[in-house]
Each structure stands twice: as structure tokens, then as C-alpha cells.
C-alpha positions in Angstrom: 19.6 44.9 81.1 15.9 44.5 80.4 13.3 47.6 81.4 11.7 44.8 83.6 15.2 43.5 85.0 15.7 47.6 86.1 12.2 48.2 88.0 13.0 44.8 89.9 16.8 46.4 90.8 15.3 49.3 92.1 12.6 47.3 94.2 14.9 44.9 96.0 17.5 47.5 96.5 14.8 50.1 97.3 13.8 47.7 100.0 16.5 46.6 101.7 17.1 48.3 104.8 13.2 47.2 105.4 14.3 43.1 104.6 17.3 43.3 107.4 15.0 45.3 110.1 12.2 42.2 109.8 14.4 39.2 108.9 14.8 36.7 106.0 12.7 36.3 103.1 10.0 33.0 103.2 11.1 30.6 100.9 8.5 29.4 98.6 8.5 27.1 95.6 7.8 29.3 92.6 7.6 33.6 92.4 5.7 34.6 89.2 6.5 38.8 88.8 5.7 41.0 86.4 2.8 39.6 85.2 -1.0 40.7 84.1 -2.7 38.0 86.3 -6.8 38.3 86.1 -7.2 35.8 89.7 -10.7 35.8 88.6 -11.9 36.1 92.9 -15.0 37.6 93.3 -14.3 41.1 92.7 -12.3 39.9 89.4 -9.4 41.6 90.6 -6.3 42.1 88.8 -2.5 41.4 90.6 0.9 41.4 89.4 2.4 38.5 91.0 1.8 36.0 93.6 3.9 32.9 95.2 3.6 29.2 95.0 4.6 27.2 97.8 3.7 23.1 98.1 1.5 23.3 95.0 -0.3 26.1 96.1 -0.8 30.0 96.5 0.2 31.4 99.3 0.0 35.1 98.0 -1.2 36.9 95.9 -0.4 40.9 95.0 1.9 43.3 93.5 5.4 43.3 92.3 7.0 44.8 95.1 5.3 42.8 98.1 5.9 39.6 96.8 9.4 40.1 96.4 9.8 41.4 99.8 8.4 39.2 101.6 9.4 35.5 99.1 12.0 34.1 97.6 12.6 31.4 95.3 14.9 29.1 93.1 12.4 29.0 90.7 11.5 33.3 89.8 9.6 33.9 86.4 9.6 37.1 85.0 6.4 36.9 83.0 7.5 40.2 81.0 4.0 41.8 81.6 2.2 38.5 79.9 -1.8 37.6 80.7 -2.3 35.3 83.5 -5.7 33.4 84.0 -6.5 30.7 86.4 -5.9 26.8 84.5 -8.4 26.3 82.3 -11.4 23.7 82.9 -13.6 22.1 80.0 -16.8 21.5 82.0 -17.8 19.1 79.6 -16.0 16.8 77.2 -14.9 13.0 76.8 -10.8 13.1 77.8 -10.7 9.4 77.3 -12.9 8.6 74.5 -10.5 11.7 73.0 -7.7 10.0 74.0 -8.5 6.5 72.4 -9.4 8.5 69.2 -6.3 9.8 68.3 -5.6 5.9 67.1 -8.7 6.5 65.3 -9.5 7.2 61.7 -10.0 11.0 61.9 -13.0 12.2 59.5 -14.1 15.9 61.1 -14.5 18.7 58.5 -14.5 15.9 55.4 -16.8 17.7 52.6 -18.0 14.9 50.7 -18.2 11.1 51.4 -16.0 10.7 48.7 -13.6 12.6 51.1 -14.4 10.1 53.4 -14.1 7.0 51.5 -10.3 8.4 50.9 -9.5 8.9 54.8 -10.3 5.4 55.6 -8.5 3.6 52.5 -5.5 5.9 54.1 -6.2 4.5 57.7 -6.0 1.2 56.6 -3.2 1.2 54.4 -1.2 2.9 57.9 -2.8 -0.3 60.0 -3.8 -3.0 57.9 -3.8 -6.2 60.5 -6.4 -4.4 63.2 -9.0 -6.2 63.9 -12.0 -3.7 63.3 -11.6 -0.2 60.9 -12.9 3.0 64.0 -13.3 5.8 62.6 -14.5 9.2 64.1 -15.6 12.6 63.2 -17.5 12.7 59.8 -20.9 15.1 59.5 -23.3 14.6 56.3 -24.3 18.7 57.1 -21.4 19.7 55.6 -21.6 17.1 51.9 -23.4 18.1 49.2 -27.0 16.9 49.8 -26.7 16.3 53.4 -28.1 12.6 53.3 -26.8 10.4 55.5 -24.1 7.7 53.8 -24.5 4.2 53.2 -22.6 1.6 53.8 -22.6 -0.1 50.2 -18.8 1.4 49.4 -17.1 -0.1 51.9 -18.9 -3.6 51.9 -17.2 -3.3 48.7 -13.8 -2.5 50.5 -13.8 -3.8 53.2 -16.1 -7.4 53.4 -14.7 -9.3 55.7 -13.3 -6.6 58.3 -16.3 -4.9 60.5 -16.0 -1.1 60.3 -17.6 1.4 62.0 -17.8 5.0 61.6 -19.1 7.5 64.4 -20.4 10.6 63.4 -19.2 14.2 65.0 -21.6 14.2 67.5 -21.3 10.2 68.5 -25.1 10.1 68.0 -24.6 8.0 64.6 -22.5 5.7 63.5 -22.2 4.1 59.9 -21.4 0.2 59.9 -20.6 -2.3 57.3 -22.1 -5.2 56.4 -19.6 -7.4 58.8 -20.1 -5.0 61.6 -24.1 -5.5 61.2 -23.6 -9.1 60.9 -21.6 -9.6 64.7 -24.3 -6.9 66.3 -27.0 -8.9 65.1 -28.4 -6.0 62.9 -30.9 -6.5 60.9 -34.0 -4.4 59.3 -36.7 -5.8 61.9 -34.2 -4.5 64.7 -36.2 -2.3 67.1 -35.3 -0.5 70.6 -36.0 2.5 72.7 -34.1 5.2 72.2 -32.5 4.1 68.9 -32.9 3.4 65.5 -31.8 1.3 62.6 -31.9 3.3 58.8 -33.6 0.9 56.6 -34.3 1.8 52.4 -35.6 -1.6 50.6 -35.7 -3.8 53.7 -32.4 -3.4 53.8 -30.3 -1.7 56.6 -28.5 1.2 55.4 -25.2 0.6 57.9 -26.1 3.8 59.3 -27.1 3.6 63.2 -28.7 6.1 65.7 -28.0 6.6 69.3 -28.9 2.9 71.1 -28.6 1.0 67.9 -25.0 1.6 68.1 -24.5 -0.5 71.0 -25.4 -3.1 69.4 -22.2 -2.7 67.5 -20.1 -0.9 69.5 -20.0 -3.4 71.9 -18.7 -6.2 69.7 -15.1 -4.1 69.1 -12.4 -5.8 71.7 -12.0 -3.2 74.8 -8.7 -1.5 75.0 -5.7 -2.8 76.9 -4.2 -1.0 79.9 -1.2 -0.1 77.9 -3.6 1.1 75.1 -5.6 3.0 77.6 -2.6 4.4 79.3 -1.3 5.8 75.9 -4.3 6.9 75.5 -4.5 9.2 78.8 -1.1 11.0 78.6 -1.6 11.9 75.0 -5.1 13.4 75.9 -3.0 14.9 78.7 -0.5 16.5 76.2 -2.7 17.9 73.9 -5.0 19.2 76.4 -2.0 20.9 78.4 -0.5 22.7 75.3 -4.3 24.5 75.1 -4.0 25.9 79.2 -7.0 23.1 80.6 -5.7 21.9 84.0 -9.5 20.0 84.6 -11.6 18.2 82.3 -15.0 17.0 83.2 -14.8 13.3 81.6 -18.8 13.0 80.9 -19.5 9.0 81.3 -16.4 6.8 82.9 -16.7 3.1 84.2 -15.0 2.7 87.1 -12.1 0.6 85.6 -11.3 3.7 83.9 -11.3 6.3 86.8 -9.3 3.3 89.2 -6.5 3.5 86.0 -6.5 7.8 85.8 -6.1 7.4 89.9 -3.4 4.9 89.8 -2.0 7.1 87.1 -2.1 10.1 89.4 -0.8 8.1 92.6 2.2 7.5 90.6 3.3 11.1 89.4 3.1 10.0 85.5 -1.0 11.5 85.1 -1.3 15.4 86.1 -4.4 16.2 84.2 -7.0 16.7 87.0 -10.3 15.0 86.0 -13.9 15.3 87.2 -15.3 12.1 86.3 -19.3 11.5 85.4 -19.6 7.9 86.3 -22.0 5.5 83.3 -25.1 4.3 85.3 -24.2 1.1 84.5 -25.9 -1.5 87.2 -22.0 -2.5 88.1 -21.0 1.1 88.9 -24.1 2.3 90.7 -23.3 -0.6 92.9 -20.0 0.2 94.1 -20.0 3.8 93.7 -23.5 4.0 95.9 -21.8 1.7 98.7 -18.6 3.4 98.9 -19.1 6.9 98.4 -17.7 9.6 96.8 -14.3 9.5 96.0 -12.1 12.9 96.4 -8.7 13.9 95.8 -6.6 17.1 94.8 -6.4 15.1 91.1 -9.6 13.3 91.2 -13.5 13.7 91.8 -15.5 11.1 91.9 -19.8 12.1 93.1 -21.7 12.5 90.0 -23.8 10.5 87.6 -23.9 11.3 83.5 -27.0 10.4 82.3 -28.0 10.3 78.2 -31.6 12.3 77.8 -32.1 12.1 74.3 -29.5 12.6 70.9 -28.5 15.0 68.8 -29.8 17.6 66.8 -27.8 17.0 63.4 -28.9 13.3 63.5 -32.6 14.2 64.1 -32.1 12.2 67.5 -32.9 15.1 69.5 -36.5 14.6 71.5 -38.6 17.5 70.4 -41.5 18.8 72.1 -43.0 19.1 68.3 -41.5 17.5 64.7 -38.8 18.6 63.2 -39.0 21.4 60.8 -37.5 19.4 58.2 -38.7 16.1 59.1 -42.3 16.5 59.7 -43.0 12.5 60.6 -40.1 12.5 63.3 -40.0 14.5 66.7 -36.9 11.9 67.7 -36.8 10.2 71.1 -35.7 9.9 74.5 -32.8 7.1 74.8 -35.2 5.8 77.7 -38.8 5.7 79.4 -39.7 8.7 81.5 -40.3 6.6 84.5 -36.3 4.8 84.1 -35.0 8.9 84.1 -37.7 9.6 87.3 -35.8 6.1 88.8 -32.4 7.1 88.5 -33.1 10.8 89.9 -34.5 8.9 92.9 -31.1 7.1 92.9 -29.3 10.0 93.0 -30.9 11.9 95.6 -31.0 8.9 97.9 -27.5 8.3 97.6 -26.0 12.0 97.5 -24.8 11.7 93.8 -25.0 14.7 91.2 -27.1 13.9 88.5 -26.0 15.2 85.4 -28.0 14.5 82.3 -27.4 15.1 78.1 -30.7 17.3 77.3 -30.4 18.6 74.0 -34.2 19.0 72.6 -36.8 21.2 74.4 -38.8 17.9 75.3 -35.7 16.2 76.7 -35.1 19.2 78.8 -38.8 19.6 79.4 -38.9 16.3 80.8 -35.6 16.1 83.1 -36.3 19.2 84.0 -39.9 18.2 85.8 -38.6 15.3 87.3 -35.1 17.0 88.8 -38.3 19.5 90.1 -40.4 16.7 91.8 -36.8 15.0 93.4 -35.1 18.2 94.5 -38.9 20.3 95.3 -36.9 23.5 95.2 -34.1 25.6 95.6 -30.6 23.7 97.2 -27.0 23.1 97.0 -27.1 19.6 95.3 -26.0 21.6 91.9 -27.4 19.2 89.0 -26.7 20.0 85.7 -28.5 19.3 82.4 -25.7 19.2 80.1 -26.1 21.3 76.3 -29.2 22.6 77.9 -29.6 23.1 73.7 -32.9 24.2 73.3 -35.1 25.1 75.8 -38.5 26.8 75.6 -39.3 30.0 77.5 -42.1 27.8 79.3 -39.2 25.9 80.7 -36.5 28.3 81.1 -37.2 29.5 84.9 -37.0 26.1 85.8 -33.4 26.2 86.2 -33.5 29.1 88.6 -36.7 26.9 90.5 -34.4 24.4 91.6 -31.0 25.4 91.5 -29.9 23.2 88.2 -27.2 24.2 86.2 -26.8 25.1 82.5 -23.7 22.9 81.5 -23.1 24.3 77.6 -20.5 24.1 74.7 -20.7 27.8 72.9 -19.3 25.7 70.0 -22.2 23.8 69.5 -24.0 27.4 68.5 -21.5 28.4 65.9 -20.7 24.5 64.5 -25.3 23.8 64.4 -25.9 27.8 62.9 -25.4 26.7 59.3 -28.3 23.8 59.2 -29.9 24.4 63.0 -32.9 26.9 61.8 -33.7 24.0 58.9 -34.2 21.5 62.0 -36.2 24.0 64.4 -37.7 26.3 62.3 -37.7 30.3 62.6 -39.3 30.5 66.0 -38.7 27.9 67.3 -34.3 28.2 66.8 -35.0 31.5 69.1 -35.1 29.1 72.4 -31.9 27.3 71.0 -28.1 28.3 72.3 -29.3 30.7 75.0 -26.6 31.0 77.1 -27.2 34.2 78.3 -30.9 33.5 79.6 -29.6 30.5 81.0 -27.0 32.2 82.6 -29.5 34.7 84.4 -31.1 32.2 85.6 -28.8 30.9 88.6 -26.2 33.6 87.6 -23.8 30.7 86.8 -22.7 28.7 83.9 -20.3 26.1 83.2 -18.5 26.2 79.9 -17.2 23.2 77.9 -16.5 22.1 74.7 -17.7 18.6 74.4 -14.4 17.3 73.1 -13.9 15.4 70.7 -17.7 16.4 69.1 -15.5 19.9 68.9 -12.0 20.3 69.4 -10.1 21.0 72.5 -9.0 24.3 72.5 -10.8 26.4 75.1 -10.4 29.4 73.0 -12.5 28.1 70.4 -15.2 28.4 73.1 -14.2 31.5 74.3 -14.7 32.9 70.7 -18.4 31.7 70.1 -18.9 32.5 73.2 -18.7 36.2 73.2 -18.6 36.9 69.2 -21.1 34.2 68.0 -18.8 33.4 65.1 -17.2 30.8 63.5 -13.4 30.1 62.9 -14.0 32.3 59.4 -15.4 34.3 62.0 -19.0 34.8 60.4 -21.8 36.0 60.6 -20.0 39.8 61.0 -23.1 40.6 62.9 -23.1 37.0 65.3 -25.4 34.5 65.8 -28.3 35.2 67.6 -26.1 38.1 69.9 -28.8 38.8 72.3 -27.2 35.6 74.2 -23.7 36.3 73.5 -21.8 36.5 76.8 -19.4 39.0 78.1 -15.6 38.3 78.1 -16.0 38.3 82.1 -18.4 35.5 82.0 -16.9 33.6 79.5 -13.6 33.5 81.5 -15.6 32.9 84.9 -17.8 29.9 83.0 -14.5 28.1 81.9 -12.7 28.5 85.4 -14.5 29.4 88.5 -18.4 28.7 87.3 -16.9 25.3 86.1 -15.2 24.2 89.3 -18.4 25.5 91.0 -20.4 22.9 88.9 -18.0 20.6 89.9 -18.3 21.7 94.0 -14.0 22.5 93.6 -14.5 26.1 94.0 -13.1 26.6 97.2 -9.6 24.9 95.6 -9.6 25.5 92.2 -10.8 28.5 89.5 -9.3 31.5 90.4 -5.3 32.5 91.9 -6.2 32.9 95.4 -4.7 32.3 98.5 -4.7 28.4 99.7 -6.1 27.4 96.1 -4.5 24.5 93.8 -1.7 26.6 92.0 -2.9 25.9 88.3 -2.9 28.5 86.0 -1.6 29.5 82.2 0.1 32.1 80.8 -0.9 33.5 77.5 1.0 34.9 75.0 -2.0 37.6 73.9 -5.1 39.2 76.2 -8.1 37.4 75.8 -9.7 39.5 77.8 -8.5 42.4 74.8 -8.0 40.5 71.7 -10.0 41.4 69.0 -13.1 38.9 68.2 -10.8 38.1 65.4 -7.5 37.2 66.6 -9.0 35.0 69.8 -8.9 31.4 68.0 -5.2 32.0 67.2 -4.7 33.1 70.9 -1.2 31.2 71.8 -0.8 29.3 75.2 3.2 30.1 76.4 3.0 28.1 79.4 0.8 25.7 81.3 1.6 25.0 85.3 0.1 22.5 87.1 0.0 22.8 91.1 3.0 25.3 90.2 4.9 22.4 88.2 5.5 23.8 84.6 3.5 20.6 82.4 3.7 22.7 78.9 
């Protein structure tokens, strides 16, 4: 008989005089015993067991309480394993992920020759689709760090239109087919994007809004597409411990499928949705409300600041260190972002806007001031919150906005982020620690699939600064490393917080949603070294086992 078998013996029998003098157990759905459980309430206490009854906790203590006082068909003896509340990505693209998996995949290719090779391969697997997607590639990590043209696969690929996002979906690299149904040419112009033109010619290589124009040409996805799609987000995602995703930028076709989905029992991932600000949405959404289940949020707003750092489409406040003629560009006019805050406050949406340069942020940042004219409970985020200058920092605190960051970013940018900033000026960049003073919350995230899904890759550059080699020894930029404590709180309770689903979800406490994951190893222990390899054993799912 197990050690753990014994000590549970010896408490029921221990105890039984006691169950006869005050009657029958209650009967719950699901006893969890013997267990490490870090309920993450707000004295981050520590139990050993709790009880599950209609999807949710109805107690929460120590061995021998819980088994007095519950019983259950369904009793799991977690053999003294880590417990932690489900896990929630407060930032990432669960659909976009989702569709991607059909995708060419190009992240961590070293060369474009590397490149070349994983599309030939994609093709040769589906060689009648109508358009080559591919997803993933980053010219930081080739030899030369130029971006690629598009010459090779004209060559290819003629008469099929290809396209190519980059890691951070900020650039894209078309062929000569795809330029030709966008209408591409080297005279295109538009705010917030750009065309890459050498000889008058168009390169094929496309930043931020000048994807669109392609984008928007490849056939939308079937339900049946987009219905595979979900569940095998779902699966992946579940095998890494997230209960909740934040799905930054959904049309409303999408989030009616993931609530039909959820209605009928097959879709258990739960989803805070950032609705586009498309005209269409802002429409409905603003006349009917927001939209609320135990699966489903629906009251916020993602909006697109400016690009990305490694494309150079990051708005900067002054050039870029190695571009000295470029200082990139908001995606829109000042006055359009000033419009849709106006929006949002009129109508009682969150506004949640992608700030990743210190004059994006600079500039959402006054004009969430001038709408929200202080301190409140209306809980807008900036999303990255990437680089911010100390000028700007306090801001945050000033009107109660909160930092939405991927610790991943930090350790994936480190190698080449210095040659885009400069020495000083990469100082105000990845602060997640001063943001976190700020409002003494942060929500943590992984922007997914820019990085990849497992939490614990965040968790790791979150509190070591490393990488998955686990350099630099010494961590990157440590004075903004976070503790273990705040890690865990940013990708569980802070996160629902951001989300206004605190009071169901985030920590194992009484009358909360019972989501949580068991872990093979202790996070909260692990050596900096060991916490990438950190091994999900179970996932449950308002006390359902889903992995």
C-alpha cells in the first residue's frame, strides 16, 4: 500500500466516530488530496486539497477536512504534485494560431535558403491550394539580417500567389502573383505601411498596412476549416495548463462560431475576445452590449498602435539606432486613435491598444489620459507596453492602465534590440518590473503564435531573463526581472483581473470556476534551468479532466 494510501487510512478511520455523530458526507463532483496547491488568493496561501462540485470549488483546505466533510466518485490522489490555478495567456492570437497549424511553418529557419526549402516541402504536401501561407520566418536570425526578396520564388512559384508573414506578423514577403491581385506596385503609398522598393521595383516584402492589401485577396476560411482550426488550438494549448486565452482582434463571425462551439459542449477553451474595430463590429457590439458567459467575454476593443520592433515598424519617439532616416510610424493618425478612445469610453468598451515604440506609447498613453482624466476601474491596457520612456512611465499609475506584456519578447529581441535602440535608450525597453510598480498589477502573455504557446516559456524570461539556451548567465537587463510570485499572479490572477474575471477565475477559491493544472515539477522551485522543460500531468477544466 502506498505511504500516501496509509496517511489517508488513518484519517478516515481516525475520523469516524466524528462522520456518524454529524451525518453523511456532501457529495461533490471531484476531491483532489494530497496535493501541493498554491490557490494563488491574496495571501498566496498554500492548501492541500479542495472539492469540486458543478464546475466549481466549494472548498478549499487540508487533507483531513476535505475528506471529512466530501466525498466523491471521482478522488485524485495527486501524490504530493504542484497545483496552480489554469493558466491564462493575457495576450495571444488562439485563432490565427489555430489556422496556422495548416500553414507553412518557418520560425527559427537560419538562412533563407532554409526557407526556400520549407516552402518547396509545403507544397509538395499540398500542391492544388490555391495560395502558398506561410508563417514564422525572422531575417534577425540569417546571416546578414536583410530582409528577403521575393525573386526565388517568382521563379518557383509564377502563377500561384504566395505569401509569407514574418514572426511578428508585422511583414510579410509576397510574390510577384500575390503583388499583382493586391494591386502592388512601387508608387503604392498608405499610412501606417510600407511597400520595400530597390530599382523601382517592389521587393515582395510588405510592412504592417501594406499587407492588407494582400492579405485580403486569400479566400476566408470555411466553418469546417475554422472549426478544425479551434479544437486543435484547443489541444495544444490544453496539453501546456492555459484554461483562458485572450484572442487579441476577433470579428464577430468568429467569436458567434467559438460561442456556438461552447453552447454545444465540443469547445472548452475559455476565450477573452478583443473585438477588430472594424465599422461592422463597432456597430453591433456598441448596440448590443457586452456579451458574458462562464466560456466567453466579449467588452473590449484591440486596437493596432504602431509595428514591430524587428521590422523597424515600431513608432519611435527618435530614429532608429540603426536606421537613422526611419523613426517608423503609427498604423493611423493621432486624431483616428483620440476617435476610437472616445468610442470606447462612450460605449463602456475596454480599449486595448498594440504600443510597442516609446512614441506609440507616448501617444496612446496621452489620449487614454485626456478620455479617462484620472484614476478608475475601466482597466485599459496598452498591450507589449515595449519601450517606454521614464518621462512616460508614471502614466500608467495616472490613470489606472494596464501593462499587458509577453516576457518572451525580452529574451527573443535581446540579441539585435540594443542595435535598434541604442545603449540608452534599450534601458526603457522590457521593464516589466517598473511597469509592474506602477499599478502593482501585470498581465502576462505570450503573444502566440509571434512566440510559442507554452506559458512556461514565459515564466522562464520572466524571472531568469534568459533564453531557451538559458543565456545570458547573468540575465537580461535583471533589474526588471520579476519574482516567481508575480510571475505566477501575472499569468493567473493579474490576467483575469485585466480581463475583469477575477472574482471567477485565477486562483482555487471558494465559488471560483474550477480550472486549474497539475504539474509534474514546482515552478515555484525549479531551478532557472529546468523551467522550459517543466511537464504539464494534467489539465482540468471547470473540474472536467481536458488533458
Amino acid at each position: 500500500m502506498k505511504f500516501n494510501s496509509i496517511i489517508r487510512s488513518l484519517i478516515l478511520l481516525a475520523t469516524t466516530a466524528f462522520v456518524f455523530a454529524c451525518g453523511s458526507k456532501e457529495e461533490v463532483d471531484l476531491i483532489v488530496f494530497n496535493a501541493n496547491v498554491y490557490t494563488v488568493d491574496g495571501d498566496f496561501s498554500k492548501a492541500t486539497a479542495f472539492a469540486v462540485k458543478d464546475g466549481k470549488f466549494v472548498a478549499v483546505g487540508n487533507d483531513t477536512d476535505i475528506l471529512l466533510a466530501y466525498k466523491a466518485t471521482d478522488e485524485v490522489d495527486a501524490e504530493g504534485s504542484p497545483i496552480y490555478p489554469g493558466l491564462i495567456d493575457g495576450h495571444a492570437h488562439f485563432y490565427r494560431y489555430g489556422l496556422g497549424l495548416a500553414y507553412a511553418d518557418l520560425g527559427f529557419t537560419k538562412s533563407f535558403d532554409e526557407l526556400v526549402a520549407r516552402v518547396i516541402a509545403h507544397r509538395e504536401k499540398y500542391p492544388d491550394a490555391p495560395w502558398i501561407i506561410g508563417r514564422g520566418w525572422d531575417q534577425n536570425a540569417w546571416p546578414g539580417q536583410a530582409f528577403p526578396k521575393k525573386d526565388t520564388f517568382d521563379i518557383l512559384f509564377p502563377d500561384t500567389p504566395l505569401l509569407l508573414t514574418r514572426v511578428d506578423g508585422h511583414a510579410a514577403l509576397a510574390n510577384s502573383a500575390a503583388l499583382k491581385l493586391g494591386g502592388v506596385t512601387a508608387q503604392t503609398k498608405m499610412i501606417g505601411g510600407k511597400v520595400i522598393v530597390e530599382n523601382n521595383e517592389p521587393t515582395g516584402v510588405l510592412v504592417d498596412n501594406a499587407i492588407d492589401l494582400v492579405s485580403e485577396q486569400i479566400p476566408e476560411p470555411d466553418t469546417q476549416e475554422s472549426v478544425r482550426a479551434l479544437l486543435m488550438a484547443q489541444e495544444n494549448c490544453f496539453r501546456v495548463g492555459l484554461t483562458t486565452v485572450v484572442d487579441a482582434g476577433l470579428d464577430r463571425s468568429t467569436i458567434e462560431l467559438m460561442d456556438s462551439l461552447h453552447k454545444a459542449g465540443s469547445f472548452k477553451m475559455r476565450i477573452y475576445a478583443m473585438i477588430n474595430p472594424t465599422q461592422e463590429n463597432k456597430d453591433y457590439y456598441f448596440k448590443n452590449g457586452h456579451y458574458i458567459t462562464d466560456q466567453l467575454t466579449v467588452r473590449s476593443f484591440k486596437i493596432y498602435g504602431d509595428g514591430a520592433l524587428g521590422s523597424r515598424g515600431a513608432s519611435l519617439l527618435a530614429p532608429y539606432h540603426d536606421d537613422p532616416d526611419n523613426s517608423g510610424f503609427l498604423l493611423s493618425e493621432p486624431e483616428t486613435f483620440e476617435s476610437l478612445a472616445n468610442e470606447m469610453y462612450a460605449n463602456g468598451f475596454q480599449m486595448n491598444t498594440h504600443c510597442i515604440g516609446d512614441s506609440a506609447n507616448r501617444t496612446l498613453l496621452d489620449i487614454y489620459g485626456r478620455v479617462l482624466k484620472g484614476k478608475n476601474d475601466l482597466r485599459w491596457r496598452i498591450e507589449h507596453a515595449q519601450i517606454v520612456t521614464r518621462a512616460d512611465i508614471d502614466k500608467f499609475a495616472a490613470y489606472s492602465i494596464i501593462p499587458s506584456v509577453q516576457p518572451t519578447h525580452a529574451t527573443s529581441d535581446m540579441y539585435w534590440a540594443e542595435d535598434r535602440l541604442g545603449p540608452d535608450r534599450i534601458k526603457t525597453a522590457y521593464t516589466f518590473k517598473d511597469l509592474l510598480d506602477q499599478n502593482g498589477t501585470i498581465a502576462l502573455g505570450s503573444d502566440f503564435p509571434v512566440e510559442d504557446i507554452n506559458p512556461m516559456y514565459g515564466f522562464h524570461s520572466a524571472v531568469a531573463r534568459r533564453d531557451a539556451k538559458n543565456w545570458p548567465e547573468e540575465g537580461f537587463q535583471m533589474e526588471n526581472k520579476l519574482s516567481r510570485e508575480e510571475a505566477l499572479k501575472g499569468t493567473t490572477i493579474w490576467a483575469a483581473h485585466a480581463n475583469f474575471e477575477e472574482d471567477k477565475k485565477g486562483s482555487i477559491e471558494v465559488g471560483k470556476l474550477a480550472d486549474f493544472v497539475i504539474f509534474q515539477e514546482d515552478i515555484m522551485e525549479l531551478a532557472y534551468e529546468k523551467l522550459r522543460d517543466a511537464k504539464v500531468k494534467n489539465t482540468y477544466v471547470s473540474g472536467q479532466r481536458v488533458y
